[in-house]
PyMOL Python script that loads the backbone (N, CA, C, O; Angstrom):
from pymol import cmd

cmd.read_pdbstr("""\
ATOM      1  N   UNK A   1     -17.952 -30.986  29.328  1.00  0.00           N
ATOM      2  CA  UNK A   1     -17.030 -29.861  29.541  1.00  0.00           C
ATOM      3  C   UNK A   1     -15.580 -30.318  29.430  1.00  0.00           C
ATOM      4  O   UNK A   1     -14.689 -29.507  29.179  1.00  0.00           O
ATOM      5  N   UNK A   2     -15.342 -31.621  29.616  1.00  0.00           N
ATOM      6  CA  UNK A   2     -13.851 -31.731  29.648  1.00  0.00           C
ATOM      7  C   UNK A   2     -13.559 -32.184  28.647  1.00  0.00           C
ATOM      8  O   UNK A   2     -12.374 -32.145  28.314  1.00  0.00           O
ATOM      9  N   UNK A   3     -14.673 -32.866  27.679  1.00  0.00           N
ATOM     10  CA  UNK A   3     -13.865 -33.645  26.279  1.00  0.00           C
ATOM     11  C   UNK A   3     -14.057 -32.040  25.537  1.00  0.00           C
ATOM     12  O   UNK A   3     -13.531 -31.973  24.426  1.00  0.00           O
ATOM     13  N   UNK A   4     -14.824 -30.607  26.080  1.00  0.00           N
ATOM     14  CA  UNK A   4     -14.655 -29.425  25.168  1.00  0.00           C
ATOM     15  C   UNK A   4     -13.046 -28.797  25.317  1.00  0.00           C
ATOM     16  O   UNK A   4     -12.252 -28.328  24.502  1.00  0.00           O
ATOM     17  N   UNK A   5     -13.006 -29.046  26.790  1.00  0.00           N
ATOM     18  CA  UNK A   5     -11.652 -28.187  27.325  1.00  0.00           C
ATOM     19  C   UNK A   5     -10.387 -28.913  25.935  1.00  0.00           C
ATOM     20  O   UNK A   5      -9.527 -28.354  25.254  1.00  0.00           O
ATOM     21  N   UNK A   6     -10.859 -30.369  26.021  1.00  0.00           N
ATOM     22  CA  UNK A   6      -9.392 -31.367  25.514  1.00  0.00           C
ATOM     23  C   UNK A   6      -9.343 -30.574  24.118  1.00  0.00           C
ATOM     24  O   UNK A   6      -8.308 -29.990  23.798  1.00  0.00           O
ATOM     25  N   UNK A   7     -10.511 -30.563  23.269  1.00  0.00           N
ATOM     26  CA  UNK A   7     -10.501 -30.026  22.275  1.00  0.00           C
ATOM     27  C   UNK A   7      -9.792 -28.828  22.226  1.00  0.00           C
ATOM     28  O   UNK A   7      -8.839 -28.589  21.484  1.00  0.00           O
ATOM     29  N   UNK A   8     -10.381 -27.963  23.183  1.00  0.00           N
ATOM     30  CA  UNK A   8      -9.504 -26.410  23.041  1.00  0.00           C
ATOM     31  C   UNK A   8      -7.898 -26.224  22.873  1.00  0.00           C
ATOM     32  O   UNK A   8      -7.161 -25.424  22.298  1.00  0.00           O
ATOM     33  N   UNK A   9      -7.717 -27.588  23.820  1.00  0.00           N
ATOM     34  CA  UNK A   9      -6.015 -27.779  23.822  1.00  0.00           C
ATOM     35  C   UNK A   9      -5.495 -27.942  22.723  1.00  0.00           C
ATOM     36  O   UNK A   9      -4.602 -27.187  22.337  1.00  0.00           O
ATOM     37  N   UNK A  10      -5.861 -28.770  22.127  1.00  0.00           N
ATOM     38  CA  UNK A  10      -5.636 -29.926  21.451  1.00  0.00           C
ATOM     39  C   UNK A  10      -5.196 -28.798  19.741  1.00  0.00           C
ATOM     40  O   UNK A  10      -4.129 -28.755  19.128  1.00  0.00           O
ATOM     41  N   UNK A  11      -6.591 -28.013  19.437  1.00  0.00           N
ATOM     42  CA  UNK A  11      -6.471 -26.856  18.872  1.00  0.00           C
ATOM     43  C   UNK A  11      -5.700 -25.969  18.831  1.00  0.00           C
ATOM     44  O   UNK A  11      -5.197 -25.433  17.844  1.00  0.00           O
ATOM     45  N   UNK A  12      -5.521 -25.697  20.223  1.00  0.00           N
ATOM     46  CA  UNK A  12      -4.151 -24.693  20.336  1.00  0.00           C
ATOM     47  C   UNK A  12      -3.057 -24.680  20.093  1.00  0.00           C
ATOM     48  O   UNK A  12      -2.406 -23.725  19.670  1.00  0.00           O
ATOM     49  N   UNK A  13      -2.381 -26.692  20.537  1.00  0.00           N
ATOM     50  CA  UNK A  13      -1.271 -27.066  20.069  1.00  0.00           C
ATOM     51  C   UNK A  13      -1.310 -26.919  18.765  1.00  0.00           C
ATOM     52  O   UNK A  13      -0.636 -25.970  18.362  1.00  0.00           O
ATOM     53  N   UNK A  14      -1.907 -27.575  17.902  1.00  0.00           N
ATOM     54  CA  UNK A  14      -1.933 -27.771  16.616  1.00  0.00           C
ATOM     55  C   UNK A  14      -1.317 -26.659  16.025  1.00  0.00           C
ATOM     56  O   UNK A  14      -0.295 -26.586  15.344  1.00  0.00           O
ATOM     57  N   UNK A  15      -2.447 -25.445  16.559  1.00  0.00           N
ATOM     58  CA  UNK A  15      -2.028 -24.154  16.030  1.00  0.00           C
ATOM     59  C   UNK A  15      -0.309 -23.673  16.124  1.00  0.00           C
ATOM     60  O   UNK A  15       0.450 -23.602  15.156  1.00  0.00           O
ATOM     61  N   UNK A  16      -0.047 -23.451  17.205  1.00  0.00           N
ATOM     62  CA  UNK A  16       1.246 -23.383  17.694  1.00  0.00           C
ATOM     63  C   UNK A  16       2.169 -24.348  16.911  1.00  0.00           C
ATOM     64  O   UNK A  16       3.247 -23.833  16.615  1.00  0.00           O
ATOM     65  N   UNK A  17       1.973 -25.818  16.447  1.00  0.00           N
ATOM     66  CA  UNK A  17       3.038 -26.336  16.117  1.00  0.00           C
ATOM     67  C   UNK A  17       3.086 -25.481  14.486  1.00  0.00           C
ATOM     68  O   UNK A  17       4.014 -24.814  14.028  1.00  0.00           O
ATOM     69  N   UNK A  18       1.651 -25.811  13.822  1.00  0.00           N
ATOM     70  CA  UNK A  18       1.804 -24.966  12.280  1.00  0.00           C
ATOM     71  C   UNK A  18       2.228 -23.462  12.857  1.00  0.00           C
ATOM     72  O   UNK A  18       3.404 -23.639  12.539  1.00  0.00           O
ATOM     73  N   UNK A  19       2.239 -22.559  13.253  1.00  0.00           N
ATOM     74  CA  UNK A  19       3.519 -21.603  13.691  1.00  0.00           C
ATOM     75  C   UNK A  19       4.888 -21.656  13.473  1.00  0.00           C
ATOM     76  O   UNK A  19       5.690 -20.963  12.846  1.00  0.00           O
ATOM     77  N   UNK A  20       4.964 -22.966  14.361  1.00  0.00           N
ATOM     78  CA  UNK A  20       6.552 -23.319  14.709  1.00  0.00           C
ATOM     79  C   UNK A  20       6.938 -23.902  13.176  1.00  0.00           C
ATOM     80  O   UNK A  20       8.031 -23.573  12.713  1.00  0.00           O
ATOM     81  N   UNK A  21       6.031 -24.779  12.375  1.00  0.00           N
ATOM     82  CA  UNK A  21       6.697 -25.031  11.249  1.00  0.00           C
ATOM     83  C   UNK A  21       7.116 -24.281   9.986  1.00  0.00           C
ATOM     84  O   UNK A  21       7.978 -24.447   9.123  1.00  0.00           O
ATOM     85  N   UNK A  22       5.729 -22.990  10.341  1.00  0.00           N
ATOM     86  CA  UNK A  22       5.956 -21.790   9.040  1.00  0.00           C
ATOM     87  C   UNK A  22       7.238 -21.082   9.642  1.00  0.00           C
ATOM     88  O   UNK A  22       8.052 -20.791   8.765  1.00  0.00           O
ATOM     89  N   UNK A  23       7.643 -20.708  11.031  1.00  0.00           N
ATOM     90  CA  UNK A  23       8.949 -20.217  10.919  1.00  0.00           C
ATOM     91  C   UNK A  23      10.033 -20.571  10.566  1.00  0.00           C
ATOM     92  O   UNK A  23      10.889 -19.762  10.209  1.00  0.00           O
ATOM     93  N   UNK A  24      10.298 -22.383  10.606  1.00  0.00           N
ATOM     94  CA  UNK A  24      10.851 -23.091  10.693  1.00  0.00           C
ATOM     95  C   UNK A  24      11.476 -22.993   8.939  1.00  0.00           C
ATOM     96  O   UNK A  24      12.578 -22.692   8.480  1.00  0.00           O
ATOM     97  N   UNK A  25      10.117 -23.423   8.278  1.00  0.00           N
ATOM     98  CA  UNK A  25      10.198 -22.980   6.880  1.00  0.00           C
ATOM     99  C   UNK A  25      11.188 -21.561   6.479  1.00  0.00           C
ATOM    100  O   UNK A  25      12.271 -21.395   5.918  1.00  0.00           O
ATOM    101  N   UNK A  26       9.965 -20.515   7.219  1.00  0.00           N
ATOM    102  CA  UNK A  26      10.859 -19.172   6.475  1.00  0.00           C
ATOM    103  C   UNK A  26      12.389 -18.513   7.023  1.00  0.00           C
ATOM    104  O   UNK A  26      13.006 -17.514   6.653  1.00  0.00           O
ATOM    105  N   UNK A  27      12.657 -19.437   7.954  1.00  0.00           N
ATOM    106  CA  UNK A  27      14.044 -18.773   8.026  1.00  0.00           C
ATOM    107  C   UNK A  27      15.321 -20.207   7.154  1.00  0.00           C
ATOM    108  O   UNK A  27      16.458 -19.989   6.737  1.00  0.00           O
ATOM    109  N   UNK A  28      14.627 -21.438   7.146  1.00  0.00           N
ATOM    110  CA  UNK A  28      15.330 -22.388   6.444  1.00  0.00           C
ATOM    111  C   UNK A  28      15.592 -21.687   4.682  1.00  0.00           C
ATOM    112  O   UNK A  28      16.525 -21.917   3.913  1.00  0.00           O
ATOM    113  N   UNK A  29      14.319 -20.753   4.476  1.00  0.00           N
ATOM    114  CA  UNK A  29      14.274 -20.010   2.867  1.00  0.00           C
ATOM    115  C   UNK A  29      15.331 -18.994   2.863  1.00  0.00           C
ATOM    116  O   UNK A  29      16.282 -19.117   2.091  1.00  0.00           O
ATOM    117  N   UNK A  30      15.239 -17.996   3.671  1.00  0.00           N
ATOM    118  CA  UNK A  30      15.535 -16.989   3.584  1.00  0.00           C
ATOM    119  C   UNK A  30      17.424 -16.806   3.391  1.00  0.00           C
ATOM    120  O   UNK A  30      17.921 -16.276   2.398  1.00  0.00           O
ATOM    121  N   UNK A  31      18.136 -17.294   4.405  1.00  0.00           N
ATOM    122  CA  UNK A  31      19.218 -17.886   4.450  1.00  0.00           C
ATOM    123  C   UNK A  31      20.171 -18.429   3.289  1.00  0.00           C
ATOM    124  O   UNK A  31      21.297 -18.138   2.885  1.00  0.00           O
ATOM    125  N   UNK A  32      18.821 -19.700   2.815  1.00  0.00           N
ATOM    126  CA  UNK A  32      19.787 -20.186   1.370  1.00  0.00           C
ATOM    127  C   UNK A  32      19.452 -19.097   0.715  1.00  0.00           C
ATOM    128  O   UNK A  32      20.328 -18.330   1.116  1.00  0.00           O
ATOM    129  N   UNK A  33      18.566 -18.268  -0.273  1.00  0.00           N
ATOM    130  CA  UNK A  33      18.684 -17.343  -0.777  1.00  0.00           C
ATOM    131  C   UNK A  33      19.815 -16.235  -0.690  1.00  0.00           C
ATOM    132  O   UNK A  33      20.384 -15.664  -1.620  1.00  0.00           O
ATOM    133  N   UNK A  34      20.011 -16.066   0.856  1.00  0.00           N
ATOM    134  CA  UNK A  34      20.620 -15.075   0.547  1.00  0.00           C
ATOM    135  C   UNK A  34      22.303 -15.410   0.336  1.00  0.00           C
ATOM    136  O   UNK A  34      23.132 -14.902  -0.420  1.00  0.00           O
ATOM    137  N   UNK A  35      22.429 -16.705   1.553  1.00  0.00           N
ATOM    138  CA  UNK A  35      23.850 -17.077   1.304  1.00  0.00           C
ATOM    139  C   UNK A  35      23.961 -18.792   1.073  1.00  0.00           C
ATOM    140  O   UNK A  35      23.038 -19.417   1.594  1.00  0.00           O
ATOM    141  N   UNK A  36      24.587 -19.281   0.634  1.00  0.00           N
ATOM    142  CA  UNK A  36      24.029 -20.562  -0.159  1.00  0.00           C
ATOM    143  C   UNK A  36      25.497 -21.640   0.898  1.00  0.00           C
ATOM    144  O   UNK A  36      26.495 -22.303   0.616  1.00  0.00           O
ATOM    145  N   UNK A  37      24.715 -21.194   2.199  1.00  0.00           N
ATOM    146  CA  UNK A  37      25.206 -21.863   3.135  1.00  0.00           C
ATOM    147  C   UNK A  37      24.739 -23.767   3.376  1.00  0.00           C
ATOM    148  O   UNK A  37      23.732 -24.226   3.915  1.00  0.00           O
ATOM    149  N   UNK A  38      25.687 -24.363   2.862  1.00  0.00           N
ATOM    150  CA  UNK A  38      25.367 -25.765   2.899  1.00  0.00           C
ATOM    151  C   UNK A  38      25.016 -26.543   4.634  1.00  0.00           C
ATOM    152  O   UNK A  38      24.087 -27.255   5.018  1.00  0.00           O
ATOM    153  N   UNK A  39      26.117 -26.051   5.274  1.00  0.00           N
ATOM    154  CA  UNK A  39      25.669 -26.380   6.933  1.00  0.00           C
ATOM    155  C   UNK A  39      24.444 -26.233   7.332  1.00  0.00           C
ATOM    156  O   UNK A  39      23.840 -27.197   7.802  1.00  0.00           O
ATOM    157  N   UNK A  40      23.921 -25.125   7.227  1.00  0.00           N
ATOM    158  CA  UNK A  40      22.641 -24.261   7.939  1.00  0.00           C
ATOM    159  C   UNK A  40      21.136 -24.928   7.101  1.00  0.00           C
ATOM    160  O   UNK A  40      20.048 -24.653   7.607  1.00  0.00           O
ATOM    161  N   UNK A  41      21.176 -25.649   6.039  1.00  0.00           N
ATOM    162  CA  UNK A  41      20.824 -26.386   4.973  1.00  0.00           C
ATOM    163  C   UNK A  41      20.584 -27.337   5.502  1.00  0.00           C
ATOM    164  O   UNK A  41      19.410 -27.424   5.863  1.00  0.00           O
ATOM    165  N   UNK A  42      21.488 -28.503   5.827  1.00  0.00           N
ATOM    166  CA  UNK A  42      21.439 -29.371   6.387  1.00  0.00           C
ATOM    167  C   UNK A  42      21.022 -29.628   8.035  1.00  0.00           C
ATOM    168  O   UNK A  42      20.409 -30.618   8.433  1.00  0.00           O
ATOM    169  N   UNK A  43      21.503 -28.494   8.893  1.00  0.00           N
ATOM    170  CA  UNK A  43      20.928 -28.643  10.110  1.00  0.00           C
ATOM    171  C   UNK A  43      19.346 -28.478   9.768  1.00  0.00           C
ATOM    172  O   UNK A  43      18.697 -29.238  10.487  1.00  0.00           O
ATOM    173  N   UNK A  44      18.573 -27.759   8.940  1.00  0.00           N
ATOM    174  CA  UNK A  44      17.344 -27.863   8.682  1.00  0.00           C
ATOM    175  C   UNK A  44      17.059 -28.499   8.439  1.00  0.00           C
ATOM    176  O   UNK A  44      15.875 -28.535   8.776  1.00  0.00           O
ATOM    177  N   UNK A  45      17.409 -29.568   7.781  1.00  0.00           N
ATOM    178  CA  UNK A  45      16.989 -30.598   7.220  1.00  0.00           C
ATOM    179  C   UNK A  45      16.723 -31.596   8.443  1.00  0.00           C
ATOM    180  O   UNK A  45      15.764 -32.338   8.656  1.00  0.00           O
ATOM    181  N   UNK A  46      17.947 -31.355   9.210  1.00  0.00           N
ATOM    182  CA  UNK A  46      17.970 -32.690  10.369  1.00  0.00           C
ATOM    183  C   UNK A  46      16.902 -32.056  11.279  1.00  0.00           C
ATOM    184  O   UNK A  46      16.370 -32.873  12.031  1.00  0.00           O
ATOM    185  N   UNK A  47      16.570 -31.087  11.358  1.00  0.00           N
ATOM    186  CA  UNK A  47      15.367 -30.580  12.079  1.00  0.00           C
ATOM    187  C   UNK A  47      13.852 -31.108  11.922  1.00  0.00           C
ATOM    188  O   UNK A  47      13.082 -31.679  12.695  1.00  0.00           O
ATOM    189  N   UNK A  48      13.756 -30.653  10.529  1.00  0.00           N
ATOM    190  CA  UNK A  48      12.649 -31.386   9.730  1.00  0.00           C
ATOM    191  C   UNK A  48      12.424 -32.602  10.289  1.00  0.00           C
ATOM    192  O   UNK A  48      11.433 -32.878  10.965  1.00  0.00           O
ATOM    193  N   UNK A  49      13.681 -33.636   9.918  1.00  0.00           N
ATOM    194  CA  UNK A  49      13.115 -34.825   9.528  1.00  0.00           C
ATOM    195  C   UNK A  49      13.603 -35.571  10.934  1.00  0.00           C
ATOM    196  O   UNK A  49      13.337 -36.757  11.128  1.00  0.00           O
TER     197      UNK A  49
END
""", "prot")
cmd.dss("prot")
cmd.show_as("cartoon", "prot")
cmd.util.cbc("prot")
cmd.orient("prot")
């Protein structure tokens, strides 16, 4: 029961972080498209990496 529980966690984070990275992604897109802001570019970047 507890190496099932760890799993459940473990799953959930995962999930949650691919969340956090597809938003992460679509507002880093959306932005340069619309305004070809070099700052906001780069703070993504330093986010990323």
């Amino acid at each position: 029961m507890k190496i099932r529980k760890k799993i459940m966690i473990m799953s959930v984070y995962g999930a949650s972080v691919i969340v956090v990275v597809m938003s992460i992604a679509r507002l880093s897109l959306t932005p340069s498209s619309l305004n070809n802001d070099s700052n906001s570019m780069s703070f993504d970047y330093i986010i990323v990496s």
